[in-house]
C-alpha positions in Angstrom: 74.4 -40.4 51.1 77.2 -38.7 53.8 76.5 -35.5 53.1 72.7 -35.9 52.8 72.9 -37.9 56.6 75.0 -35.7 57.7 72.2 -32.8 56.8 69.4 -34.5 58.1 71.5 -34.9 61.4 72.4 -31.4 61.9 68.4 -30.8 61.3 67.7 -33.1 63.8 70.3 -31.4 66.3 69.0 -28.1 65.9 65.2 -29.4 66.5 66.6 -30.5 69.7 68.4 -27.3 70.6 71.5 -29.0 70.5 73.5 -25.9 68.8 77.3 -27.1 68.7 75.5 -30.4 67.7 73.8 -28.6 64.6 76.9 -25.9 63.8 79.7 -28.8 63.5 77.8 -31.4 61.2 76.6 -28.1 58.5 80.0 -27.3 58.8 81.3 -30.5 58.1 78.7 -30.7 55.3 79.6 -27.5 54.0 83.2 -28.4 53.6 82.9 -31.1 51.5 84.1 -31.0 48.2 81.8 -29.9 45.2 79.0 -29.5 48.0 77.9 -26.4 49.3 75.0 -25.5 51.7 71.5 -23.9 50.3 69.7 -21.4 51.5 67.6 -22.4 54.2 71.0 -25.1 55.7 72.3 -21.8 56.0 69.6 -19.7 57.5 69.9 -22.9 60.3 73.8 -22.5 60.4 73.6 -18.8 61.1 71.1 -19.1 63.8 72.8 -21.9 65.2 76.4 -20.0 64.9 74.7 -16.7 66.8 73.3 -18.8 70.0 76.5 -20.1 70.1 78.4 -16.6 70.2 79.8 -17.0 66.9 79.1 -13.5 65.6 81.3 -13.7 62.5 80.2 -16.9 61.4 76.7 -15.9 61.6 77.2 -13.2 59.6 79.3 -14.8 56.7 76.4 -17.7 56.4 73.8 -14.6 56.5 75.8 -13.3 53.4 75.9 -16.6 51.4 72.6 -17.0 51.8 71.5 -13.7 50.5 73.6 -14.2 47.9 72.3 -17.3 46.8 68.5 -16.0 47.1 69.5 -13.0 44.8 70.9 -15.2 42.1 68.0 -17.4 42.3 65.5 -14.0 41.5 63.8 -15.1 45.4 63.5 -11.4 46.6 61.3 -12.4 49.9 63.6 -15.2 50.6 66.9 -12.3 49.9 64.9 -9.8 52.3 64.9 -12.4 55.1 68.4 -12.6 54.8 68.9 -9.0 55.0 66.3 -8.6 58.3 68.5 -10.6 60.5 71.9 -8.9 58.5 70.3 -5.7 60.1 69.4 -6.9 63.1 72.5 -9.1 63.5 74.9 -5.9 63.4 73.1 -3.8 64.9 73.4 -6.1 68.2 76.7 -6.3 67.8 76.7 -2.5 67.7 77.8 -1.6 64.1 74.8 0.1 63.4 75.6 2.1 60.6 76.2 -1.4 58.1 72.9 -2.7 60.1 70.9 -0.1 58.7 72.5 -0.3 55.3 71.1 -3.4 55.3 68.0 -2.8 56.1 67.5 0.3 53.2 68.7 -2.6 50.8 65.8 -4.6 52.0 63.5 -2.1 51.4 64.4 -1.1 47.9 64.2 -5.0 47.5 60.2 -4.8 48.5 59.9 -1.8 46.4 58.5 -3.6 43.1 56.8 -6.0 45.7 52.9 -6.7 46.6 52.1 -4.5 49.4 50.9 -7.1 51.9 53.7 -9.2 52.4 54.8 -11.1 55.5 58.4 -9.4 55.0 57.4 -5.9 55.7 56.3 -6.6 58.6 59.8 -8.2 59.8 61.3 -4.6 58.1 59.2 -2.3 59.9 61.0 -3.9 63.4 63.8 -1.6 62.1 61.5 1.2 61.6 60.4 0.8 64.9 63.7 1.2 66.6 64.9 4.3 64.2 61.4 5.5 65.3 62.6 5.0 68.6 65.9 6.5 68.6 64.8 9.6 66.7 62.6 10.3 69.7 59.0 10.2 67.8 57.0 8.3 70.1 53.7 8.3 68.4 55.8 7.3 64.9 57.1 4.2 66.6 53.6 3.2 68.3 52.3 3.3 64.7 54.8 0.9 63.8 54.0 -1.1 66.4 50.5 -1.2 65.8 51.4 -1.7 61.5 53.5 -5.0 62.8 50.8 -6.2 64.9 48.1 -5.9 61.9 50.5 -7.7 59.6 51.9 -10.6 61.9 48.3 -11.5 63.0 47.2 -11.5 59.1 50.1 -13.3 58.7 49.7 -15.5 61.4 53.5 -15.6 62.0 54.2 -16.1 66.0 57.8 -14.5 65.9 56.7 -11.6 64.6 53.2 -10.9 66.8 55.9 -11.4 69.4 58.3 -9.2 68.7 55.5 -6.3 68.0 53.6 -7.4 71.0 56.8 -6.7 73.0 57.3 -3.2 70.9 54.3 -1.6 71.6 53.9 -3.0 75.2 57.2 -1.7 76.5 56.2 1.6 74.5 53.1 1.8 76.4 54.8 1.3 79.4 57.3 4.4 79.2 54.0 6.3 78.4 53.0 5.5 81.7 50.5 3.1 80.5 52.4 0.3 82.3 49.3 -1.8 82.9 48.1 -2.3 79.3 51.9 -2.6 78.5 52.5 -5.3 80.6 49.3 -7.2 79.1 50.5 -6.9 75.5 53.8 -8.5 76.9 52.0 -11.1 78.9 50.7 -12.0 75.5 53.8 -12.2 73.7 55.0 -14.6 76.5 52.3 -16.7 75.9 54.0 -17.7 72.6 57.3 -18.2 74.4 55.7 -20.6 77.4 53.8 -22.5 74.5 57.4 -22.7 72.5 55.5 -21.3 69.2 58.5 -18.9 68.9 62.1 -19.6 66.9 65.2 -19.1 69.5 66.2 -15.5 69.0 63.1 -14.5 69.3 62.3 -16.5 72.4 65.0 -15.1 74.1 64.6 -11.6 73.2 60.8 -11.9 74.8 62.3 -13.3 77.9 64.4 -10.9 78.2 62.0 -7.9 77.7 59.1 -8.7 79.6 61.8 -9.6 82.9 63.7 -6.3 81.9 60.4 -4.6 82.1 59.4 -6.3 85.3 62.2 -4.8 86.6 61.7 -1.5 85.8 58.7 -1.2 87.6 59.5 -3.5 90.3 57.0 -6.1 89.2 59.2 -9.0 91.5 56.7 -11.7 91.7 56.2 -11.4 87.0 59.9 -10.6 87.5 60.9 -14.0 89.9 58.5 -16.0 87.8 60.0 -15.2 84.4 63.5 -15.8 85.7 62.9 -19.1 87.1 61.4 -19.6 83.5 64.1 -18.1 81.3 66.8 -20.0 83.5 65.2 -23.6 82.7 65.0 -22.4 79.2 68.7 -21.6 79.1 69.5 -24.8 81.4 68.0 -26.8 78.6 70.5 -25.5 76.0 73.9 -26.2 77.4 76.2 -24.6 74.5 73.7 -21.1 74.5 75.7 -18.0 74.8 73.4 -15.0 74.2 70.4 -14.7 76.3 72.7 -15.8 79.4 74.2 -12.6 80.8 70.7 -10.7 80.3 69.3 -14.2 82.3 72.3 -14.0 85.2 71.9 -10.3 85.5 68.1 -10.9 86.2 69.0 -14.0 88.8 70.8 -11.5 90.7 68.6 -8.7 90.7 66.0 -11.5 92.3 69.0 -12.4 94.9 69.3 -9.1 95.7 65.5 -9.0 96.6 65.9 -11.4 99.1 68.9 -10.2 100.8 71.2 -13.1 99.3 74.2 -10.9 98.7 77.2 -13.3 98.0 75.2 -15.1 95.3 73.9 -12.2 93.6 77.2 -10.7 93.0 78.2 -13.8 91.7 75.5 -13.6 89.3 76.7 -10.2 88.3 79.9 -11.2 88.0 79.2 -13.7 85.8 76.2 -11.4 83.8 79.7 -8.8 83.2 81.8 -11.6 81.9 79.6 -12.5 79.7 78.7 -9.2 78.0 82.0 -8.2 78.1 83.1 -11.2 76.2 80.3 -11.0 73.6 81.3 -7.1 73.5 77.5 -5.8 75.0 79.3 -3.3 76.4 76.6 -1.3 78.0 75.1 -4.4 79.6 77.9 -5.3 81.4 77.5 -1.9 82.8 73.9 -2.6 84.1 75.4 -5.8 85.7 78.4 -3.5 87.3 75.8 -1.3 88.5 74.2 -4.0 90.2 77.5 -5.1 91.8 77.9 -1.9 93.0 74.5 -1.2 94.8 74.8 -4.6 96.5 78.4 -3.7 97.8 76.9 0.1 99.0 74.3 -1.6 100.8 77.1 -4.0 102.4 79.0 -0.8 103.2 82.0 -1.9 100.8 82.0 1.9 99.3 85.6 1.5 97.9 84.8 -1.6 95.9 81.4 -0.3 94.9 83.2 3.0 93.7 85.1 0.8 91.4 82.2 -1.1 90.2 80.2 2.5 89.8 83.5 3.6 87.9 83.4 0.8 85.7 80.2 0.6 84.5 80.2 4.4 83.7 83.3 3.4 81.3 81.0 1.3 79.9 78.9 3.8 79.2 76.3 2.8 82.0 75.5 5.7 84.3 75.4 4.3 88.1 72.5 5.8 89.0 70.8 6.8 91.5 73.7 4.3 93.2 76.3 6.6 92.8 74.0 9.7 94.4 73.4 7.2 97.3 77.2 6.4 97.7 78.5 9.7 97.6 75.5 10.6 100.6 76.7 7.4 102.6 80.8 9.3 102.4 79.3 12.4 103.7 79.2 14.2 100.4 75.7 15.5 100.4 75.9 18.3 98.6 77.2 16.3 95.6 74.7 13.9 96.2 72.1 16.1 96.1 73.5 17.7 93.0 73.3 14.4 90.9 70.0 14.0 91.8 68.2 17.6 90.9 70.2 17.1 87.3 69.0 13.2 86.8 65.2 13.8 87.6 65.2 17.4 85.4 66.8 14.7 82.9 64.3 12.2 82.8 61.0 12.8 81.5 59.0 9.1 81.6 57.7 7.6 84.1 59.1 4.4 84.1 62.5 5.5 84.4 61.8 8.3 87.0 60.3 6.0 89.2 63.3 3.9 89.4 65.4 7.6 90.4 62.5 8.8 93.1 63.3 6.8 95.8 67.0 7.3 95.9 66.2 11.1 95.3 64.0 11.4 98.7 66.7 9.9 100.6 69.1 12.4 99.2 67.1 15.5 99.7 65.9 14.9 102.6 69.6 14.7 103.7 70.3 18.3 102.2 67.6 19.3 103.7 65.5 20.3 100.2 62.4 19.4 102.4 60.0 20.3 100.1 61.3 18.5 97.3 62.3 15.6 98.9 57.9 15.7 99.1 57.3 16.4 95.9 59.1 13.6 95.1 57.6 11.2 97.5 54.2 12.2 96.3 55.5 12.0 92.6 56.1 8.2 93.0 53.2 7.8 95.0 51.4 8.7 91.9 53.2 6.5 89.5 53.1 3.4 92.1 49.2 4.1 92.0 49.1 3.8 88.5 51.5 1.3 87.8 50.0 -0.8 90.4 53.0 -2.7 91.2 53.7 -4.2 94.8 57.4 -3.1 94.9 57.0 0.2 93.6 54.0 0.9 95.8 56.2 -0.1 99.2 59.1 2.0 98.1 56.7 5.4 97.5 55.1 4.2 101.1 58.3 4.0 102.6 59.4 7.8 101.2 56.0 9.2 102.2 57.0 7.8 105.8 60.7 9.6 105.7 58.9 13.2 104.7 56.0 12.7 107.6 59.4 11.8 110.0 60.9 14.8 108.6 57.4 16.9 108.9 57.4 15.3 112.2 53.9 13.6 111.9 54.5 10.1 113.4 50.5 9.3 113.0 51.2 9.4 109.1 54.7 8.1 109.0 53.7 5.1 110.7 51.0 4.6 108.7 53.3 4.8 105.5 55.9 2.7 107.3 53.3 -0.3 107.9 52.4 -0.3 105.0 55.9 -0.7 103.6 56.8 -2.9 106.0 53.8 -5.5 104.9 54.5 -4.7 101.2 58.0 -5.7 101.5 57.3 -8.5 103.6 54.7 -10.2 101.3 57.8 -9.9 98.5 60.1 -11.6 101.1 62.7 -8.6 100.8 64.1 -8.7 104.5 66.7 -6.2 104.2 63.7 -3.8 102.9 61.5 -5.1 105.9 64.3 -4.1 108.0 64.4 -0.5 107.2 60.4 -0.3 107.7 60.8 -1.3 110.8 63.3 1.7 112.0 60.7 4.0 110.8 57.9 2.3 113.0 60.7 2.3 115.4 61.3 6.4 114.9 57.7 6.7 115.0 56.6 5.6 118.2 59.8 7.7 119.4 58.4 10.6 118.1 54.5 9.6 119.8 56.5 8.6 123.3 56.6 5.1 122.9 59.7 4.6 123.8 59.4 1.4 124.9 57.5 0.0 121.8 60.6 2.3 119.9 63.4 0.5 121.4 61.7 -3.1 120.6 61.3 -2.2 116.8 64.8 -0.2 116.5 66.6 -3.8 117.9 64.6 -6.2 115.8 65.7 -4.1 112.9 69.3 -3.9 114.5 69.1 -7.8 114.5 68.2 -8.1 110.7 70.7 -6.0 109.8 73.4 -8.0 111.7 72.5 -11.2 110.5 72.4 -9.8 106.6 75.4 -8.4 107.1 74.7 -4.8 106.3 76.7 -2.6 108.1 75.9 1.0 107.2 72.0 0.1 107.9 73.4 -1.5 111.4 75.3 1.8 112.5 72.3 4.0 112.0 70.0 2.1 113.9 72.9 1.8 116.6 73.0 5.6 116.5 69.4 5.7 116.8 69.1 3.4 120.2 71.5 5.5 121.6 70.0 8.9 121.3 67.8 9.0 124.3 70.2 10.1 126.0 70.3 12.7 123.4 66.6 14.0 123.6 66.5 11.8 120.0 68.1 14.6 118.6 69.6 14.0 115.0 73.3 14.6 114.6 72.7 18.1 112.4 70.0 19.1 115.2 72.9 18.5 118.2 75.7 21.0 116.2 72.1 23.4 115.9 71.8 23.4 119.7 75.5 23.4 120.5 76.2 26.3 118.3 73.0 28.3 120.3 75.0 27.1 123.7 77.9 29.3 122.8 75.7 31.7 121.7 75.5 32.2 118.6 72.4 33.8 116.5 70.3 32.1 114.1 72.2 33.9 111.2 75.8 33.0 112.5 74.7 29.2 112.5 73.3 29.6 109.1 76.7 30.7 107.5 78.7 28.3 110.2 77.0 24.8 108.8 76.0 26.6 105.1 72.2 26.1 105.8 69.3 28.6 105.0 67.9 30.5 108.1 64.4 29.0 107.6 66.2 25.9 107.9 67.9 26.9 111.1 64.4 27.9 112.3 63.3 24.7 112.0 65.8 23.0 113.4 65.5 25.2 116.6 61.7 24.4 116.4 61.8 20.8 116.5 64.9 21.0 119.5 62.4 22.7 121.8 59.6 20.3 120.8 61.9 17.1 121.4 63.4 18.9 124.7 60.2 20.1 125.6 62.1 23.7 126.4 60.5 26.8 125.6 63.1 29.2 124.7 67.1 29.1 123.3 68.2 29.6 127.2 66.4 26.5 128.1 68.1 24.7 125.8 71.0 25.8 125.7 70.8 25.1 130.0 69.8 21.3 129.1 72.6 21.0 126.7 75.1 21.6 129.7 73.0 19.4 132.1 73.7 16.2 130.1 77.1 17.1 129.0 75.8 17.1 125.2 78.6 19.9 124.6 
């Protein structure tokens, strides 16, 4: 009667979520002598030993139970045991036995009837080798197959899982809104707790991941709160709890709460690192190190850039942005032209764009930094998604600055401005405001300039952001300047000491269209005519 309480509690414990609960008394059952666990105590003991971290020992109880299935002549009940074998290693990144695992389940279905629950759970695999092998349309068949069979089947797990395939599919189709309703539907199950653990916390983690991606913050923000109460409730949970800190952070971040969300990526790194997710952790480096560009700690965000890459995580477009904030624009620039010709789907190009217009614009690839802008103007249109529709605002208001049309750059900043404001991003705000602020500059509003340049200057202080602090300090102190920019001042310097539009072209290694056009937009802000009048007001306010 021991063993068969002790059973019953470990039941009980896993019913509760109470994993260490659940792993110790099968354990303790298992070890008794002349008593061995069946198949379905194991299943349990493997679940329970994988949300608990315990890789191996999920594994070894996978393999027992297989075993036993075989032996008994239960092919579905072996196939099971094979699925999460496959799926199991393949996590854990030793993909090669995963998918050995998975052909031995499907020579196991062969003499099977064709409408079976477990083909289903098989053709997730397909999916992903669909997937990898690039074959779109394959893999959206998939999906569609799992659907069919999981809603025949009426098994929640699975309808899940496909739900989430074909959604996220959609999504990098540039379908995002019909993706995101298919994964609004999976999370149904998951709010309604029809769904077993693992899969629970893989649909968490894909509908927030895909929030993310598209900078959905308000499905993003109230996902996280949701998958951080269900991790809360299961104290001993390991996996599911980096993927659930990195997403806490990202939310900090949002709001301008720097020290906390670099302690959530610190902790998110930790815990991939530990659990070997070695590519995670280099999202959650990544993350780190955008937070400390942003605070102007360059070295340390170097070093979190330089980690994640090792993790085989590219830093991108952070690291574009870093090198630009060290004065290394033509490098900058360089990472960017390779990254978007590297990226054909939307829903990763969008997350490159914005970082791209700042760099181009820099380099002065003008017409680029446009395309660009108008690029994920497009996508935000069609994604619909509040964060990713103020970010293409804001870049349309850098090219109209740079096109110097303030009527359409402020129009672009507003917007931005109130975009970012109804997401509570302050930081974001902030930087909509200094383009209102160079706006009304460029209409003669000085006045109204000045007022917006400080209240930006004031944010900036009290988030502790120092590069964004300095420009804007630069920027309400160029009216002494004409409001010149720094590359427009060595323009008009170098036409002081006479040199001709060619000499300054090789001298600062610009185009002579470029050159042009700085020279055009000196006389308009000088309101001079000619070279000698500016080069005349150049020495009258000692800008030599």
């Amino acid at each position: 009667m021991g063993i068969v309480d002790d059973l019953q509690r470990a039941r009980t414990a896993f019913e509760r979520r109470d994993w260490a609960a659940a792993y110790d008394r099968l354990t303790m059952a298992d070890g008794e002598p002349g008593t061995a666990l069946g198949p379905e105590d194991l299943m349990t003991l493997a679940t329970a030993a994988f949300l608990l971290g315990d890789t191996d020992g999920c594994i070894r109880a996978l393999q027992r139970g297989y075993r036993l299935r075989i032996d008994a002549g239960d092919v579905l009940g072996a196939v099971r045991f094979a699925f999460w074998l496959a799926l199991v290693l393949n996590v854990r990144g030793e993909v090669a036995v995963g998918s050995g695992w998975a052909a031995r389940a499907h020579r196991l279905l062969v003499d099977q009837p064709e409408d079976v629950l477990e083909r289903g759970y098989l053709r997730v695999h397909d999916f992903f080798r669909c997937l990898d092998s690039g074959d779109f349309p394959g893999a959206l068949a998939v999906s569609e197959d799992m659907i069919g069979i999981a809603r025949r089947h009426s098994d929640p797990d699975l309808l899940a899982q496909s739900l989430v395939c074909k959604g996220r599919l959609l999504m990098y189709s540039g379908r995002v809104p019909e993706g995101l309703a298919l994964l609004d539907e999976a999370m149904v199950a998951v709010a309604a707790g029809e769904l077993s653990p693992i899969f629970a916390g893989n649909v968490y983690c894909a509908m927030i991941e895909a929030c993310q991606e598209v900078l959905d913050f308000a499905r993003a923000s109230a996902w996280t709160t949701a998958l951080t109460r269900w991790c809360d409730s299961q104290p001993d949970l390991v996996p599911f709890t980096g993927q659930c800190a990195v997403h806490r952070g990202q939310i900090l971040r949002l709001h301008a709460a720097y020290p906390e969300a670099l302690a959530e990526f610190d902790a998110a790194c930790r815990r991939y690192a530990a659990a070997g997710s070695q590519v995670a952790a280099g999202l959650a480096l990544t993350e780190q190190g955008d937070v400390l560009r942003i605070c102007g700690e360059f070295s340390a965000a170097q070093a979190a850039y330089d980690e994640a890459a090792g993790y085989g995580h590219e830093p991108q477009p952070g690291r574009a942005l870093l090198l630009l904030a060290r004065g290394r624009t033509a490098a900058a620039v360089a990472a960017v032209r390779r990254l978007l010709a590297e990226t054909g789907d939307p829903v990763h190009r969008s997350r490159l764009l914005a970082g791209a217009v700042e760099v181009l614009l820099a380099g002065e690839a003008v017409d680029e930094a446009s395309s660009a802008a108008e690029e994920l103007s497009a996508i935000a249109d069609s994604f619909g998604c509040a964060g990713l529709r103020a970010s293409a605002a804001y870049c349309l208001a850098l090219v109209a600055l740079q096109d110097r049309d303030p009527d359409r750059s402020l129009r672009q900043a507003r917007v931005a401005g109130q975009l970012w404001n109804e997401l509570q991003a302050p930081y974001e705000v902030a930087r909509a405001k200094v383009l209102v602020g160079r706006s009304f500059r460029l209409l003669g509003d000085e006045d109204s300039a000045t007022t917006e340049l400080k209240a930006a200057c004031h944010s900036f202080t009290e988030l502790g952001v120092v590069p964004a602090r300095q420009e804007v300090e630069r920027l309400l102190h160029t009216e002494s300047t004409g409001g010149l920019t720094a590359r427009e001042l060595e323009v008009l310097r170098l036409v002081a000491v006479g040199n001709s539009n060619a000499e300054i072209a090789e001298r600062l290694v610009l185009s002579d269209k470029t050159v042009a056009r700085h020279l055009t937009n000196i006389f308009a802000k000088l309101d001079v005519p000619s070279r000698t009048a500016a080069a005349a007001y150049a020495r009258d306010h000692d800008l030599l």
